[in-house]
N, C-alpha and C positions, 0 to 999 in steps of 0.2 A: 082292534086298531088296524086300519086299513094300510098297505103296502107305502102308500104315499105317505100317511102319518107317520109311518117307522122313520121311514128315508128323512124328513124334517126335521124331524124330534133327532135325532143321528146330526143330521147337517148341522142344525144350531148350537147341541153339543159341542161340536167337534169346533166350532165358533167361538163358542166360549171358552173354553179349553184352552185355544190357540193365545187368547188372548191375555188368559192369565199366566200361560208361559211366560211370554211378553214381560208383562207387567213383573213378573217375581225376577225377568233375566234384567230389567232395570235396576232393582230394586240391589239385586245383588253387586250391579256392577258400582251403584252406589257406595256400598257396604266395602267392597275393593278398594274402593278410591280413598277412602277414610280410613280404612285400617293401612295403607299404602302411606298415606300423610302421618299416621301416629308415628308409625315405627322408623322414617326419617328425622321425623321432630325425636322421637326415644333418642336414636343413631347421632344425632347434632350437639343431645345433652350427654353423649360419653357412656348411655346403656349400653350393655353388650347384652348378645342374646346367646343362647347356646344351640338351638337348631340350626340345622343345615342350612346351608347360603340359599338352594335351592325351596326349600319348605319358607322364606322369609319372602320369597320374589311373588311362591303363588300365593301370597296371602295365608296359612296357614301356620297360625302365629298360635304357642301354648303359652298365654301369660304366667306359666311356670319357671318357664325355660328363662325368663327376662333377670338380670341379675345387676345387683345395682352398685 
């Protein structure tokens, strides 16, 4: 494979790559915004949850901790 061919094969990689970062940091912020909406609708209907105020805000929710 010639010099040039590395450097392409590398570039478009690295294209691709870029893109499906992209694409999963969508995918996540989706994922955010949905678990964000349950746990105020949970909060509206009177669950309480037992994790930290802070672990509830970034989205890291143990549906252990939920108590009914």
């Amino acid at each position: 494979m010639s010099k040039d061919e590395k450097i392409g094969f590398h570039k478009g990689a690295l294209d691709c790559l870029v893109k499906e970062r992209a694409e999963l940091a969508r995918l996540l912020a989706i994922v955010d915004s949905l678990i964000k909406l349950h746990t105020q609708e949970l909060k509206k209907e009177g669950v309480k949850f037992s994790s930290k105020p802070e672990e509830l805000e970034e989205g890291f929710i143990d549906p252990s901790t939920i108590e009914e």
